[in-house]
matplotlib code that plots the C-alpha trace (Angstrom):
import matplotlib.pyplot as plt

x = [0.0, 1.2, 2.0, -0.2, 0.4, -0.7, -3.3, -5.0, -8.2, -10.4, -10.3, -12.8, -11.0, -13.7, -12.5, -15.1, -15.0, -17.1, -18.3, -17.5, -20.9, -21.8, -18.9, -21.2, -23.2, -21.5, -20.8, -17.6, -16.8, -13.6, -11.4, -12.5, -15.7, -17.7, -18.8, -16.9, -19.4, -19.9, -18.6, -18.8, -16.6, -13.1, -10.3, -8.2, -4.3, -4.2, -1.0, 0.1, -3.5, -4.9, -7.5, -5.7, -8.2, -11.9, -13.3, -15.7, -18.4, -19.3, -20.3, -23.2, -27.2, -28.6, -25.5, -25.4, -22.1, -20.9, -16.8, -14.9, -12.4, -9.8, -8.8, -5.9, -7.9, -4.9, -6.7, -9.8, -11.2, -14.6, -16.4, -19.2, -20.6, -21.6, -21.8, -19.9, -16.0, -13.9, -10.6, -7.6, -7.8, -10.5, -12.6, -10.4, -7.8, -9.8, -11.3, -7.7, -7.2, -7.2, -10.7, -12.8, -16.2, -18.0, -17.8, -14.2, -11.5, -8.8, -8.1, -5.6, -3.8, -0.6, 0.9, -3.0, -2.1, 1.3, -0.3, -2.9, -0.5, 1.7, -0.9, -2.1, 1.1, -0.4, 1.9, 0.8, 1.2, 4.6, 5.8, 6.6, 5.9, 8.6, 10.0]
y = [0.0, 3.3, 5.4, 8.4, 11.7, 14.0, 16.4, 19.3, 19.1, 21.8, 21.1, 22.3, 24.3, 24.7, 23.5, 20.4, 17.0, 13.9, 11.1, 7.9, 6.8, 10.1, 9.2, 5.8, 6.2, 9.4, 9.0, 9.1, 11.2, 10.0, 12.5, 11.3, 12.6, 8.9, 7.4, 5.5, 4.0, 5.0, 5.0, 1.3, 2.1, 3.5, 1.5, 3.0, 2.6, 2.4, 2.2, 4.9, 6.9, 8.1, 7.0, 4.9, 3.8, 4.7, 1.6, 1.9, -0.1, -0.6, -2.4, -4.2, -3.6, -4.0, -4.9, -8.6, -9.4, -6.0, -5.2, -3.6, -1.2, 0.4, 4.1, 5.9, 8.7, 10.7, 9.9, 12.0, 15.4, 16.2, 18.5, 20.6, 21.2, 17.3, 16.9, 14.1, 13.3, 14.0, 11.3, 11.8, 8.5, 7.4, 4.8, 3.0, 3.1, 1.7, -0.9, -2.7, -2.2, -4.9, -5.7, -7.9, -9.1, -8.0, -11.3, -11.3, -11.2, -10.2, -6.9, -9.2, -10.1, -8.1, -8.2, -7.0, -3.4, -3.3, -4.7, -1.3, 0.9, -0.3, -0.3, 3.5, 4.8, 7.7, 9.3, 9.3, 12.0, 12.9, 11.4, 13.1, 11.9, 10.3, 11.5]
z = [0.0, -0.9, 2.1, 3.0, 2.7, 5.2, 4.5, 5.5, 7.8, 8.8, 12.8, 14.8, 17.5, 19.8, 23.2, 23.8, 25.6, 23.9, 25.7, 23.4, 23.7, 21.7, 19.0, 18.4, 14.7, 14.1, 10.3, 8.3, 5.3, 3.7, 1.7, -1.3, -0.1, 0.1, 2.9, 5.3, 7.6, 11.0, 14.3, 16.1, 19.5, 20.7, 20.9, 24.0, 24.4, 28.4, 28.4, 26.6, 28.2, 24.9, 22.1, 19.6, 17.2, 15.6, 14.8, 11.8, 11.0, 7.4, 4.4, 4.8, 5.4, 8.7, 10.4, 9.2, 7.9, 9.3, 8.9, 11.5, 10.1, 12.9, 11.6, 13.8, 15.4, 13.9, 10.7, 12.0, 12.5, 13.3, 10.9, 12.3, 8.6, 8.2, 12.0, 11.7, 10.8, 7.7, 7.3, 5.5, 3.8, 1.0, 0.9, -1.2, 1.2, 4.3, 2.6, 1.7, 5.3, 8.3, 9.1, 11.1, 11.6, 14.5, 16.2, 15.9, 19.1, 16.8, 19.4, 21.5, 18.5, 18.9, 15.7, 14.2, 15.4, 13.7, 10.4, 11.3, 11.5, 8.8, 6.3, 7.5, 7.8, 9.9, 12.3, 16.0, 18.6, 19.1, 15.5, 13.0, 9.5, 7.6, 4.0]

ax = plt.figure().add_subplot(projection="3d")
ax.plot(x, y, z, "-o")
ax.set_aspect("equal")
plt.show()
């Protein structure tokens, strides 16, 4: 997979705290400008104290056969104009990206997150990007 450039969101600097039960069915704009899918749940790094991943939920009708898709929440910004979040990848990009079914217990896997964050290539807090 190619590696991603970083791009240019619109941020929403408005100082404001968001209870991840509220981030749940918030939709997903990609920056292609398709749809993404919505927001399933929060993966949190405890170690490291911060939110690691958005897991999206997409690609399928009514839930059955529903595909979990981890983004970096680096990948993320939330856009007041479509109420929901804008990402820096496309759809394209998250759909060749690890993924599980719902019923899945692939979140103790460790190498899973490396494979994530290989095929992102998204820089985390305190990384900077590389050339």
């Amino acid at each position: 997979m190619r590696r991603l450039m970083e791009r240019e969101l619109q941020v929403d600097d408005a100082p404001m705290l968001v209870s991840s039960d509220n981030m749940r069915g918030v939709a997903v704009q990609g920056a292609d400008g398709r749809s993404l899918g919505h927001v399933d749940h929060v993966m949190i790094d405890k170690r490291a104290g911060r939110l690691a991943y958005v897991v999206l939920a997409y690609g399928s009708a009514l839930g059955i056969g529903e595909r979990l898709y981890p983004l970096p929440y680096e990948a993320l910004a939330y856009d007041r104009s479509i109420d929901g979040y804008r990402a820096v990848v496309t759809r394209d990009d998250v759909e060749g990206a690890p993924h599980s079914l719902a019923d899945e217990g692939r979140w103790s896997d460790p190498n899973w997150r490396s494979k994530i964050d290989a095929h992102f290539a998204i820089p985390r807090q305190g990384q900077r990007a590389h050339a």
